[in-house]
N, C-alpha and C positions, 0 to 999 in steps of 0.2 A: 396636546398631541405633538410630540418630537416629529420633525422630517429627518427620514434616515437613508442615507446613499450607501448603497454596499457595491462595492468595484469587484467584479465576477461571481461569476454564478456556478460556482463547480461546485461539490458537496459542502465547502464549509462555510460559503457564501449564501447558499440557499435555506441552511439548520439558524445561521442568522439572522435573514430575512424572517425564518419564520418565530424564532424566537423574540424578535423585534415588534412582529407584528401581534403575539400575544400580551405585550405589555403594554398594546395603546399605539405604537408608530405607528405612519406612514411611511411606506416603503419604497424605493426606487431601486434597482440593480441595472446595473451598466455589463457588458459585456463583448467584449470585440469580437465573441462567435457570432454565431444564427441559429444559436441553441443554446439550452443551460446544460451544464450537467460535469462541463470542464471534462477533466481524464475520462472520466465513468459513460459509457457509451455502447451501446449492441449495437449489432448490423448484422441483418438476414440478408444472406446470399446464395442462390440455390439450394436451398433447405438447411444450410447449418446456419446459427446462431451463433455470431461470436462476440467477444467480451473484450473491448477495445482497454479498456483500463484494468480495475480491479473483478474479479472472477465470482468472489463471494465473499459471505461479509460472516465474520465468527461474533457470534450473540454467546458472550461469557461472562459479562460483567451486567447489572441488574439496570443499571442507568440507563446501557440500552437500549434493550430488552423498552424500558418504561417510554423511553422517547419516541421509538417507531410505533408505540403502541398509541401512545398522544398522538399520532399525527396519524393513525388510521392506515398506515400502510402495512404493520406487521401483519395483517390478516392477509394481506393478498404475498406474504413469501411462501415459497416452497424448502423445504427441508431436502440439502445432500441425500445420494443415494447411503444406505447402511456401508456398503461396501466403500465407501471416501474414509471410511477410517482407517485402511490399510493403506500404507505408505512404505513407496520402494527408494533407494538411494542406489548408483551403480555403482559396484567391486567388481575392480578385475573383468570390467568389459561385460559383467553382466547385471540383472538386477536383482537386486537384493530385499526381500520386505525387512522393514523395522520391526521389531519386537512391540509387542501389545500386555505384553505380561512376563510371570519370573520365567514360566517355562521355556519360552520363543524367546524371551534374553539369552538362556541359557543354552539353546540349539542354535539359534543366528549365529549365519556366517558374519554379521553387518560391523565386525569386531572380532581381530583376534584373540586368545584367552589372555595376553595378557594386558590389550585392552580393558577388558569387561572386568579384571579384576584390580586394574587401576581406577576405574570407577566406583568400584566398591570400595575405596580408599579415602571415598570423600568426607564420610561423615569422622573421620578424625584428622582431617586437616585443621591448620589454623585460620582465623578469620585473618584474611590479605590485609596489605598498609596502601596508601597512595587509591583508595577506592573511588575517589569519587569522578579520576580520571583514566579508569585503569580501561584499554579497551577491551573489548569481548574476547578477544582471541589469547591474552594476556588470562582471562579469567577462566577461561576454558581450559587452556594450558595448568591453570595451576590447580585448579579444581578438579579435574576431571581427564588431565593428559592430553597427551599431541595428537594419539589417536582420537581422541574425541574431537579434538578439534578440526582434524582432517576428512574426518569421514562422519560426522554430524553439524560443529560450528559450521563451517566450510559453507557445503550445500543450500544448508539451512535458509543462511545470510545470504545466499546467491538467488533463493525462490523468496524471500520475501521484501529484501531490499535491493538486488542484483548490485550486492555489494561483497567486499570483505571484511571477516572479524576485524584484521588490524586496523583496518579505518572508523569502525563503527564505536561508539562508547556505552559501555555496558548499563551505566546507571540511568543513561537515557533510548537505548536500543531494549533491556530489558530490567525496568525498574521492578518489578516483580521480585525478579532472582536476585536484583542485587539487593533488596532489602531483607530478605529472605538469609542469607548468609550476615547482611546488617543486626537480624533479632536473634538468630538461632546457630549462629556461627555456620551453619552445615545446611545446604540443600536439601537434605533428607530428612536432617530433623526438622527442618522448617516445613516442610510438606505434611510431616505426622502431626508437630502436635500445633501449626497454625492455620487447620482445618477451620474452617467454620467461623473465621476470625473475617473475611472478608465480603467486597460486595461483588462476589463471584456468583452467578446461578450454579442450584444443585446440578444442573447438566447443560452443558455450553452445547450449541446449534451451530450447524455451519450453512448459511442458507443463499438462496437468490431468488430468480423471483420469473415466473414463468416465460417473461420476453428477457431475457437478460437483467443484468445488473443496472442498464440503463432505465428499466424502469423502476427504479428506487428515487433515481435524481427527478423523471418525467412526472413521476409523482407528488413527490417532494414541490415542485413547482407549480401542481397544479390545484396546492391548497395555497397557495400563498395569492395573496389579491394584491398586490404590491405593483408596480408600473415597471415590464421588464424591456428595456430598451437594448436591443440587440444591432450588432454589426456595427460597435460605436467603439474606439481605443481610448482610454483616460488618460489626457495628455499632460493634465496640469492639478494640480490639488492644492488650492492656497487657502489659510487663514483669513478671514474676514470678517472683522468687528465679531469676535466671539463667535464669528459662526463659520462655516466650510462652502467655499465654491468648487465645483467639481467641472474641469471644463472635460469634452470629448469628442473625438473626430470619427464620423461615420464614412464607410467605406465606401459611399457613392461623393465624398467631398464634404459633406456638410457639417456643418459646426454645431455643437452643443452645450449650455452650460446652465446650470440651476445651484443654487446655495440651498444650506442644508443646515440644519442643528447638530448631526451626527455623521460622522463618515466610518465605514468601516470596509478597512481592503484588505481582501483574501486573493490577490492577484499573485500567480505565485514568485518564488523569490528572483526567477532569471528574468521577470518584468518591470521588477520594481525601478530600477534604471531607468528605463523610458518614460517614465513619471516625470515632470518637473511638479517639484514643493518646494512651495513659496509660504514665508511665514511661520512656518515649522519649528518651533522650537526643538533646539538638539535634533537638527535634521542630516548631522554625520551620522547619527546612528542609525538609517535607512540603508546605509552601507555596509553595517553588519550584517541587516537580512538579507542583502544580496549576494554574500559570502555563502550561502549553503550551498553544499556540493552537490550536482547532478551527473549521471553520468546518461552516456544514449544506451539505449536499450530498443530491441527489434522483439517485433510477437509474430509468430508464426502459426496459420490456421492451417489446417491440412485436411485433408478428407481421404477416406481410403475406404473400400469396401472388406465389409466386416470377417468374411469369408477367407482374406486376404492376410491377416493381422493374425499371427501363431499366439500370441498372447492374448491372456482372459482378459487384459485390461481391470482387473481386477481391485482398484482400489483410485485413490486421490490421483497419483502420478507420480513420477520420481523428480529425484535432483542428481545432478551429478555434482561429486565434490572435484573439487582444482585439481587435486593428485591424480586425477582421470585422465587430463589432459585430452577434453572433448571441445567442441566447437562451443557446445551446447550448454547451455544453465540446467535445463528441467524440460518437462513436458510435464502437460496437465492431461488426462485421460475427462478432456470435457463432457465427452457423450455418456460418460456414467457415472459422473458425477450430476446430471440434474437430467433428467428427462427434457425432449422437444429441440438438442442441439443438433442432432442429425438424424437427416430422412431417414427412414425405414430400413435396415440391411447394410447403413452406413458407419462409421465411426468418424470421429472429432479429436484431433489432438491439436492441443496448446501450445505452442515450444518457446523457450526463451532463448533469445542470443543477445553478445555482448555486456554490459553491464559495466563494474569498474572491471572485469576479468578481463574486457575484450571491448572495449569503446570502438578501436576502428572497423570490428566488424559490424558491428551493429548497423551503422552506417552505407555498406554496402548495398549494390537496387535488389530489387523484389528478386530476382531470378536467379541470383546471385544469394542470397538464404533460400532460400524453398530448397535449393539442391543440393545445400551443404547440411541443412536438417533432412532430407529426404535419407542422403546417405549414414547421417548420426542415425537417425531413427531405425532404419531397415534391420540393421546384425541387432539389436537393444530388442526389438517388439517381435523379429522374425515376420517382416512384414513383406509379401512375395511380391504384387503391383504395384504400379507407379499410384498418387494422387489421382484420387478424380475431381480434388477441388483444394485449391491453394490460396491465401492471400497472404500476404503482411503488415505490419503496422510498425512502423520506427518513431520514437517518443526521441527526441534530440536530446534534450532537460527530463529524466524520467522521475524516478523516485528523490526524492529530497531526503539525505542521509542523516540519521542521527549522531552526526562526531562529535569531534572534540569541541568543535566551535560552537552544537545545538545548546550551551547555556549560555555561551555569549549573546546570541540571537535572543533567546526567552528575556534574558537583562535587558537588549535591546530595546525591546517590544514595551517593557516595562516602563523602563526611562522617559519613551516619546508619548506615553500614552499619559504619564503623570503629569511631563511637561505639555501635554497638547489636549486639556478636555475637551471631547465629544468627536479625537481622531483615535482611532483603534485599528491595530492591524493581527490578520489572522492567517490561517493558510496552513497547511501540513508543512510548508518550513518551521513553525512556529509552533504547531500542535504534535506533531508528531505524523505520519502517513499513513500508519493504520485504520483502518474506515472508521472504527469506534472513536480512535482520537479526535475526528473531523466530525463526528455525529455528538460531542462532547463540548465545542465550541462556545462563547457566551455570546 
C-alpha cells in the first residue's frame, strides 16, 4: 500500500484522492481551507442559493457521465430547466436570443445579413498555416469573420473563461474545432460527416445538483476515507531518500510534517511560489506553472421580486460582447435555470464583472458593483425595483487561461514528473478549467 499526500482539495485534488484510493493507497489531503471543495462552493442566504465558483457542470463526453456514475453521485444531480437552452447575447442595447436552428439563423437579429452569409463561407475556406498557435480570435476571424468574432467569440470567451479570444489559444481553449478543421478542413464538414466518430453522449446534459454545485465537491469528499487535514498551508515539499516529505503550517501556529511514497499537488498556479522544493529535480520548471495567467473576476447575486422583472427570463442568460461597451460580462438567469435558487415570487441573477476586459473593476468593494450591475441590468431585464437581496464574491486569481504558454506548462508538468517519481502535479493550470477537465484528472 503506497502513502499518498495530495496538496488541496478543490475538484481535481479530491477525483485524485479518490482515484488513489481505488488502487489500494492511503490517502492524506492537506489543505489551508476549513473545507474541501477549493473554487466550487454554495451559500444559502435568505432563500437564494448561490454558486460561488462554477454554476453547472455539462455531461457531453461519456468518461464523465461514467466517473460520477462510479462515485454514486450522478444520481443525486438534477437536470437544467428545458428553457437553459435559449441563450441571449446583447445588440444594440438590447437582447437578443441565439438561433437554435436554420429558421431563427435566418430571422435573428444576432448578425447582420452579411454576417450570417460570411458564415456560410466557411465550408470552402482553406485549412489555416501556423495552427498549432494560432489564437481563437485569429481563427474565428478567418473562419467565420470579425462579425463572428465580435458578437459570438467575444462573449462567448468572456462567460466561460472571463477572458479574450486574442489571448486565448485555440488548439487548447477548443481542441474539439481545432481538430475538426485538422481532419475535414471545414467546421461543417467536420460536424456532418464526423458524427458518431467520438466519445461524445447521444445527448449532452447540463446539470447541478439540488443544494448547489457545492454539493458535487461535499460529496466527492465524503466517499473518500482518506485523512483530510484542514487549516494547514504546505510550506515545503523536499525529496527524501526516494521518498517525499510534506512539511505544513496550521493556522493556529502549529507545525506539521509526515513523509510519503507519493505526492501529488493540485494547489493552484498563483500558490505554487509559496512552496519551498527541496531536492526537486528540474525544479525551474515549477516556474513555468506559475506563469499561468489569472485575471480577478467579481460574481454578483442579486434578488428582485419576480413581479418586478419585465422579462420572461426565459432561458440560460446572456453575454454581452466588448463592442457593447457594458460594465458587465453576462448574467446567468440562476432561478430558471435549476429550481430551489430562490424563494417563492422571487428571482436570481448571476452577473459577472471584470475579467481580462476590466481587471480593476473587479476589484472594487461590494457596494460599489451591486450598483453598477443594478444599473447594467435595469434598461437590459426592464427590471422596475430595487434588490431585495444582493451579495458578491471577488476571486483575485480566477480562471486559469488556456494561452499561449498552456503547452509550455503541460511540458512542464511532464519533465518534473519524469525527473521526480512519485512527485505529480495537477490543477486546472494544467488540466484545463473546465469541470469535465478536473473530473478527468489521473
Amino acid at each position: 500500500m503506497k502513502q499518498t499526500c495530495i496538496l488541496g482539495s478543490g475538484i481535481c485534488g479530491l477525483v485524485s484522492a479518490w482515484k488513489r484510493e481505488r488502487e489500494g493507497n492511503e490517502v492524506t489531503i492537506l489543505d489551508s481551507a476549513n473545507r474541501a471543495g477549493g473554487i466550487i462552493e454554495s451559500q444559502e442566504a435568505d432563500g437564494f442559493l448561490m454558486d460561488y465558483g462554477p454554476n453547472t457542470l455539462s455531461l457531453r463526453l461519456r468518461k464523465t457521465e461514467e466517473m460520477l456514475r462510479k462515485t454514486g453521485i450522478l444520481e443525486h444531480a438534477i437536470d437544467a430547466n428545458p428553457e437553459a437552452n435559449k441563450r441571449f447575447i446583447v445588440r444594440r442595447g438590447k437582447l437578443v436570443a441565439l438561433p437554435q436552428g436554420l429558421s431563427s439563423f435566418l430571422t435573428s437579429p444576432f448578425l447582420t445579413c452579411s454576417g450570417k452569409l460570411r458564415l456560410l463561407l466557411e465550408p470552402f475556406l482553406p485549412k489555416g498555416k501556423d495552427r498549432d498557435t494560432e489564437s481563437v480570435a485569429d481563427f474565428i476571424s478567418r473562419r467565420l469573420g470579425k462579425e463572428a468574432l465580435e458578437y459570438l467569440a467575444n462573449p462567448l470567451l468572456a462567460g466561460i473563461y472571463a477572458a479574450k479570444p486574442e489571448t486565448l489559444c485555440l488548439r487548447h481553449t477548443f481542441p474539439a474545432i481545432h481538430d475538426l478543421e485538422e481532419k475535414y478542413r471545414s467546421l461543417l464538414l467536420g460536424k456532418i460527416f464526423g458524427s458518431g466518430k467520438s466519445d461524445r453522449l447521444p445527448k449532452s446534459r447540463l446539470i447541478s445538483f439540488p443544494l448547489g454545485m457545492g454539493e458535487l465537491t461535499d460529496r466527492m469528499k465524503a466517499i473518500i476515507k482518506g485523512n483530510f487535514i484542514f487549516d494547514h498551508r504546505v510550506t515545503k515539499v523536499a525529496g527524501e531518500n526516494g521518498k517525499w516529505r510534506v512539511f505544513a503550517s496550521g493556522s493556529n501556529g502549529s507545525d506539521w510534517d509526515d513523509i510519503f511514497d507519493e505526492v501529488i499537488c493540485t494547489l493552484p498556479a498563483h500558490q505554487l511560489a509559496k512552496v519551498s522544493w527541496q531536492n526537486v529535480a528540474q525544479a525551474e520548471k515549477i516556474s513555468t506553472l506559475q506563469e499561468a495567467s489569472h485575471f480577478p473576476l467579481s460574481v454578483v447575486y442579486q434578488g428582485f421580486e419576480k413581479n418586478e422583472v419585465s422579462h420572461p427570463l426565459d432561458g440560460f442568460g446572456f453575454l454581452v460582447p466588448e463592442a457593447e461597451n457594458m460594465d458587465i460580462l453576462g448574467s446567468l438567469f440562476s432561478s430558471t435555470l435549476f429550481s430551489g435558487r430562490a424563494p417563492p415570487g422571487k428571482v436570481l441573477l448571476t452577473t459577472f464583472v471584470g475579467g481580462e476586459r476590466d481587471p480593476e473593476l473587479a476589484l472594487r468593494d461590494e457596494d460599489f458593483l451591486c450598483r453598477k450591475v443594478t444599473e447594467q441590468l435595469k434598461p437590459l431585464l426592464g427590471i422596475k425595483g430595487p434588490p431585495v437581496f444582493q451579495r458578491a464574491k471577488t476571486w483575485r486569481e480566477a480562471i486559469p487561461l488556456p494561452d499561449i504558454g498552456f503547452e509550455e506548462r503541460k511540458k512542464a508538468t511532464c519533465t518534473l514528473q519524469e525527473a521526480n517519481p512519485g512527485l505529480f502535479f495537477s490543477g486546472s493550470h494544467v488540466t484545463g478549467a473546465p469541470l469535465p477537465n478536473c473530473l478527468d484528472v489521473q
